[in-house]
C-alpha positions in Angstrom: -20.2 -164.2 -49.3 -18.1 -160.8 -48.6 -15.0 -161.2 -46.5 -13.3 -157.8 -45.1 -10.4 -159.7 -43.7 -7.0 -158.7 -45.4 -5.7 -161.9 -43.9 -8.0 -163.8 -46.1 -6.9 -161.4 -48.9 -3.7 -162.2 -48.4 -3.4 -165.9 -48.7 -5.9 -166.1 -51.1 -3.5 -164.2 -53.3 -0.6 -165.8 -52.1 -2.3 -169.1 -53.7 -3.4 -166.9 -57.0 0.4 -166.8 -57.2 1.5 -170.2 -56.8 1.2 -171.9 -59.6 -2.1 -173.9 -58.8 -4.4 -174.6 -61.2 -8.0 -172.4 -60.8 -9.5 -175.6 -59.8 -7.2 -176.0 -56.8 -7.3 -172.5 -55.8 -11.7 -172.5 -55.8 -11.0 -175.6 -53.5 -8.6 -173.7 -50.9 -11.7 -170.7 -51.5 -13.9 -172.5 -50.3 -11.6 -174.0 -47.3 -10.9 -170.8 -46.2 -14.6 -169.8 -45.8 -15.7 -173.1 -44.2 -12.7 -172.2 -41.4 -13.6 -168.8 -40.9 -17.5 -169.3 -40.4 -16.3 -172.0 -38.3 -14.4 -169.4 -36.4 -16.9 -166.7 -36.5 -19.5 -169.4 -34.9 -17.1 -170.5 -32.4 -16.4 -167.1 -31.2 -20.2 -166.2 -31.0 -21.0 -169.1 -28.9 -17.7 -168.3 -26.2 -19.4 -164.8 -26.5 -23.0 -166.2 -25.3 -21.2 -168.6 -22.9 -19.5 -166.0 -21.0 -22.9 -163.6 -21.7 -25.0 -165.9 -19.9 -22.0 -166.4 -16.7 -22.1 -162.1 -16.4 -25.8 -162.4 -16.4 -25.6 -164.8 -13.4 -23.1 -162.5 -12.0 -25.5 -160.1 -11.8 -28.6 -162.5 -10.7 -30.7 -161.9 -13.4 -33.1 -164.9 -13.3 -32.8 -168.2 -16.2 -35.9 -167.2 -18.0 -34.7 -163.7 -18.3 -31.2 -165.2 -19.4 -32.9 -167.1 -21.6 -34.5 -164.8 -23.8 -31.4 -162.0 -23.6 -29.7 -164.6 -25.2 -31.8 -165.0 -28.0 -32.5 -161.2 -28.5 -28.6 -161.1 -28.3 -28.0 -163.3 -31.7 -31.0 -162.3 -32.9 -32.4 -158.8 -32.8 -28.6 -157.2 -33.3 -26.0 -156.8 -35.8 -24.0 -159.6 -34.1 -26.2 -162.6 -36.5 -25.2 -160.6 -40.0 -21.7 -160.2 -39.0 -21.2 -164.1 -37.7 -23.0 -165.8 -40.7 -22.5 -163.2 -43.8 -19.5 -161.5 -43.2 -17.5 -163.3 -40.6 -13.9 -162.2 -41.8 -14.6 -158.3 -40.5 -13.4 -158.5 -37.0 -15.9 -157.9 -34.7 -17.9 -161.2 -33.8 -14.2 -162.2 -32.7 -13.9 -158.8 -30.6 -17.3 -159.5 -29.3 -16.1 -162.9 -28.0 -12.7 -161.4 -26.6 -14.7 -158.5 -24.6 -17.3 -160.6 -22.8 -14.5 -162.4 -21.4 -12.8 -160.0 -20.7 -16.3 -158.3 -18.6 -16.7 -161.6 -16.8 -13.2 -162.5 -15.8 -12.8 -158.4 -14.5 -16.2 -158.8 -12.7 -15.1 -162.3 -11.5 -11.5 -160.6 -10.5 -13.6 -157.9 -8.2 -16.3 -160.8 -6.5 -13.3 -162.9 -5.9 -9.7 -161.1 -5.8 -7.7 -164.8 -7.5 -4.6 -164.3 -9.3 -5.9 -166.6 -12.6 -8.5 -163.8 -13.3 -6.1 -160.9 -13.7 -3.8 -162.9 -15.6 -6.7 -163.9 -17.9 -7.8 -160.8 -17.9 -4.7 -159.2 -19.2 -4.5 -161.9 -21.7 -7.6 -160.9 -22.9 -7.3 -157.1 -23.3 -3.8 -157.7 -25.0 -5.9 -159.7 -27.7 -8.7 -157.0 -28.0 -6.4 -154.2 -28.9 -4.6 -156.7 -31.4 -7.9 -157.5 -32.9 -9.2 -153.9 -32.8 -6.8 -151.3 -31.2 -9.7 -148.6 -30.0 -11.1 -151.3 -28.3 -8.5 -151.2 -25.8 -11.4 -148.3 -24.7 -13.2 -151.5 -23.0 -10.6 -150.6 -19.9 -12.8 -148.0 -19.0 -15.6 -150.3 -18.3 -13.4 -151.7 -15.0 -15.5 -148.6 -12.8 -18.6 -150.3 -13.2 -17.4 -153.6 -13.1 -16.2 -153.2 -9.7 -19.8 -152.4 -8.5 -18.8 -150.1 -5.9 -15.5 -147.3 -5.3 -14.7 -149.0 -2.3 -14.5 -152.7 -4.3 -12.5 -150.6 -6.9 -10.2 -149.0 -4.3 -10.0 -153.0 -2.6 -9.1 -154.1 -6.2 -6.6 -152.2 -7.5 -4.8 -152.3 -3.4 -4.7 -155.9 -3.9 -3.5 -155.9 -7.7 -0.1 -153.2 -6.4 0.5 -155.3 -3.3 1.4 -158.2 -5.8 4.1 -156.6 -8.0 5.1 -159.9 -9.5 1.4 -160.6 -10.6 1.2 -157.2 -11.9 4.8 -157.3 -13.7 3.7 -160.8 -15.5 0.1 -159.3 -16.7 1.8 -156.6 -18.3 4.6 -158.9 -20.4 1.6 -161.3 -21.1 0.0 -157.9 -22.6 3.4 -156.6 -24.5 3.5 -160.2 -25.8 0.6 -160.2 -27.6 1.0 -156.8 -28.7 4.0 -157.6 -30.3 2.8 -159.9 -32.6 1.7 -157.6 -35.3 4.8 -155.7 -34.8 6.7 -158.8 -35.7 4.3 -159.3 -38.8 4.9 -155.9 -40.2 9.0 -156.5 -39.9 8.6 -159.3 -41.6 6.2 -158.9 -44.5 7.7 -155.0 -45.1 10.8 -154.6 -42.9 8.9 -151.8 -40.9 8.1 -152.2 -36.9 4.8 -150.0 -37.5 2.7 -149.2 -40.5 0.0 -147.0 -40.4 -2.9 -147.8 -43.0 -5.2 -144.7 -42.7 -2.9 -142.1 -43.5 -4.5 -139.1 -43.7 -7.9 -140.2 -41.7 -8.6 -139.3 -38.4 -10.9 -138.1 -35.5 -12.3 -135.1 -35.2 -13.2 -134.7 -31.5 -14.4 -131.0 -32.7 -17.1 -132.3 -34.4 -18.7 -135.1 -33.1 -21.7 -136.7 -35.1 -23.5 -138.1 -31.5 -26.8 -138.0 -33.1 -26.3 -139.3 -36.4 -24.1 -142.4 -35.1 -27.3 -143.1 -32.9 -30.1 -142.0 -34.8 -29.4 -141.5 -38.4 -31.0 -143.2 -41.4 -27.6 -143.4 -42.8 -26.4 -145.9 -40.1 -28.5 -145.4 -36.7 -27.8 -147.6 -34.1 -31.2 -147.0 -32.7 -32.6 -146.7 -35.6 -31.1 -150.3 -37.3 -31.0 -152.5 -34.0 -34.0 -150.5 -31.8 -33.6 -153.7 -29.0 -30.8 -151.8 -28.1 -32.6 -148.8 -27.3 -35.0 -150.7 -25.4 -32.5 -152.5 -24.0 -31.5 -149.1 -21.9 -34.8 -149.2 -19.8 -33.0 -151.2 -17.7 -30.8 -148.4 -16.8 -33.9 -147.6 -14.5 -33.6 -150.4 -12.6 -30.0 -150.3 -11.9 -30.2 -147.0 -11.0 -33.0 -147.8 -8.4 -30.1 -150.7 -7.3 -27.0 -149.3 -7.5 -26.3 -145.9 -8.5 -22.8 -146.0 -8.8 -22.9 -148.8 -11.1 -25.4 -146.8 -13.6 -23.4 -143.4 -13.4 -19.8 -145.2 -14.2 -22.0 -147.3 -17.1 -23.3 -143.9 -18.3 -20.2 -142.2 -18.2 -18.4 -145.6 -20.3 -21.3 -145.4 -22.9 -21.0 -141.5 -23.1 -17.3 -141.4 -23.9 -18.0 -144.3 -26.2 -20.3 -142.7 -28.2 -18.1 -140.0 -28.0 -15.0 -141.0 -29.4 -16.5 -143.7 -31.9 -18.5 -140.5 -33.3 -15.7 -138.3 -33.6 -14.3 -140.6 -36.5 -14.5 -138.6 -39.7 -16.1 -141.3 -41.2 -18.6 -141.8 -38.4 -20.9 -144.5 -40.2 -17.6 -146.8 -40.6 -18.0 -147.6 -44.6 -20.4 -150.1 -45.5 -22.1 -152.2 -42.4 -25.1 -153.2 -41.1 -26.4 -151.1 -38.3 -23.3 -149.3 -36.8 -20.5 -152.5 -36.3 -18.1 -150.2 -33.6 -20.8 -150.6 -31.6 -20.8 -154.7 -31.8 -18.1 -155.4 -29.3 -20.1 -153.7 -26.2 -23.4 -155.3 -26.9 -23.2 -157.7 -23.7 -23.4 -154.7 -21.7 -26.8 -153.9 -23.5 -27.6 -157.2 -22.8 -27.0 -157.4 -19.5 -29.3 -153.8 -19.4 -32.0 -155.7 -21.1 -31.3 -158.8 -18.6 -32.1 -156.6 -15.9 -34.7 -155.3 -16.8 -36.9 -158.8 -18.0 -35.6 -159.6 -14.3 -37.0 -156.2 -13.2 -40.1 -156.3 -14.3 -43.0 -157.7 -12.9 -45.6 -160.0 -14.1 -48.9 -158.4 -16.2 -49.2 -156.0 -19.1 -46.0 -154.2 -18.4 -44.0 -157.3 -18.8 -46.2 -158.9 -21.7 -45.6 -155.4 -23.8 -42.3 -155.2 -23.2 -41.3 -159.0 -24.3 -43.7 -158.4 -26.8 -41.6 -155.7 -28.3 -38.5 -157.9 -28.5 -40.2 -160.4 -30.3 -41.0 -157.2 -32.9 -37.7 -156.4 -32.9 -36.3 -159.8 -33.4 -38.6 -159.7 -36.4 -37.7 -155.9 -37.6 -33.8 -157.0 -37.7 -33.8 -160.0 -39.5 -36.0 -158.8 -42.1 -33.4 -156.0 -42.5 -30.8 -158.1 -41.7 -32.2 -160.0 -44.8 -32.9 -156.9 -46.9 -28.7 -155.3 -46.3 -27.9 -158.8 -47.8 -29.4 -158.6 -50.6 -28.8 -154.8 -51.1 -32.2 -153.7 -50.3 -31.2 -151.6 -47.9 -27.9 -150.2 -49.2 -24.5 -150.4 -47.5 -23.8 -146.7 -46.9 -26.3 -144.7 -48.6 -29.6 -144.6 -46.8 -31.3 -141.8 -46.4 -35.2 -140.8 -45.0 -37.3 -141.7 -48.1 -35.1 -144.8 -48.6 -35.8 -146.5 -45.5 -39.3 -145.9 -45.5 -39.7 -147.4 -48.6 -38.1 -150.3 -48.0 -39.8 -150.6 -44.4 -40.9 -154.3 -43.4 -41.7 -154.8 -47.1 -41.1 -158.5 -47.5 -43.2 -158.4 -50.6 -39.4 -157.9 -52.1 -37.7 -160.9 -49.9 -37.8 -162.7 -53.0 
């Protein structure tokens, strides 16, 4: 198994240097792995927990639920990165987020104290996991359902200054931690890793991020695309909710493009985009719910099914370097298409 966690790196080598035997450091190995799948599982489910509590939120019916679920875990990048390569961090983001979606939706239906401190908690831990994921702020528009509940919301949150002033130290808290770290391990407050990378908002790659045999979205994890019919259907119901979506998804793919390395090293499918799949989700959710009963509906399932099928055989073939990390290209992908005659 490959771990991308420098944590991991870290006390792994911290035990290479303490004088243990090789038998006792395989031993804490093998511990560490064990805990971090563990993790990585744990996180997943809190993710589908929380998944299933938005898609209520948004009354998307239990059969419908049902099978967004399973499409969720199964027909995305979110199964490779819980059971292969757990220590990258986005299976824990993906947890962190969808709480963070239902406890802001909850905060808007409801307007109770606990859900803004949650909520706060939450987004302090997302940028700590994965600072540009603090972008999932932007996704409070459409959460709201409506400018007047946003207005309502935000009125409430200011005529509370005490709530408001305790959110934000629960959010400098947390924030603070890797601070801390840093000043610690190498008597600096702040050190930046990717020196000389950065984003070019000049030249985006929009298409290639989405589209590209190097590292498609669309093109790696199609229920996604499909997923996006069900932008239809909430236009049809609320049309501020599908405009503020669209506008979150468009600078999204926006910024996350702009990167200069915009196919983010090796991954399966394109990971930056992991975090926000419950918001697919809940597009797909809609649209099972949507749908009405006949060929329509048959076809459409029937093309989750295929793509539940299309991602774990790839899912299987990135495993075992069949399809390659970083280097894919037209003729490659073809060649490798749906041929399980090399699974073995």
């Amino acid at each position: 198994m490959r771990y991308s966690s420098s944590s991991t790196a870290i006390l792994l080598a911290a035990h290479a240097s303490s004088g243990m035997t090789g038998y006792e450091q395989d031993g804490y190995s093998k511990l560490y792995m064990i805990f971090i799948c563990l993790a990585a599982l744990f996180y997943l489910f809190i993710g589908l927990f929380f998944l299933n509590k938005i898609l209520i939120q948004y009354n998307v019916l239990p059969v419908a639920r049902s099978l967004t679920l399973l499409t969720t875990v199964f027909a995305t990048n979110i199964f490779y990165y819980t059971v292969v390569e757990a220590g990258m961090s986005h299976i824990y983001s993906f947890g962190c987020v969808t709480m963070f979606l239902y406890f802001v939706k909850s905060y808007f239906l409801k307007k109770q104290n606990y859900q803004i401190l949650l909520s706060a908690a939450l987004f302090g831990l997302i940028i700590l996991l994965r600072p540009i994921n603090g972008l999932v702020i932007l996704t409070i528009p459409f959460l709201s359902g409506s400018s007047k509940s946003l207005l309502d919301g935000f009125s409430n949150l200011i005529s509370k200054p005490k709530l408001l002033t305790f959110s934000s130290i629960i959010i400098l808290l947390l924030l603070s931690i890797q601070p801390i770290i840093y000043k610690i391990a190498v008597n600096q407050f702040f050190v930046y890793s990717y020196e000389y990378e950065k984003f070019n908002f000049n030249d985006p790659h929009i298409f290639d991020i989405l589209f590209s045999y190097k590292k498609g979205l669309f093109l790696y994890t199609p229920v996604l695309l499909l997923s996006l019919t069900g932008g239809i259907y909430l236009f049809k119901r609320n049309r501020y909710e599908f405009y503020s979506l669209l506008l979150f998804l468009t600078i999204l793919t926006y910024l996350l493009s702009s990167w200069w390395n915009w196919w983010y090293g090796g991954s399966f499918s394109s990971r930056v985009y992991m975090e926000y799949i419950p918001l697919f989700s809940l597009l797909l959710g809609i649209s099972l719910s949507s749908l009405s009963k006949g060929i329509l509906k048959n076809s459409f399932t029937t093309l989750i099914f295929a793509c539940i099928l299309l991602c774990q055989i790839q899912t299987y073939q990135y495993r075992y370097y069949q399809i390659h990390w970083e280097n894919m290209t037209k003729e490659k992908y073809w060649e490798m298409f749906l041929r399980i005659d090399k699974l073995v």
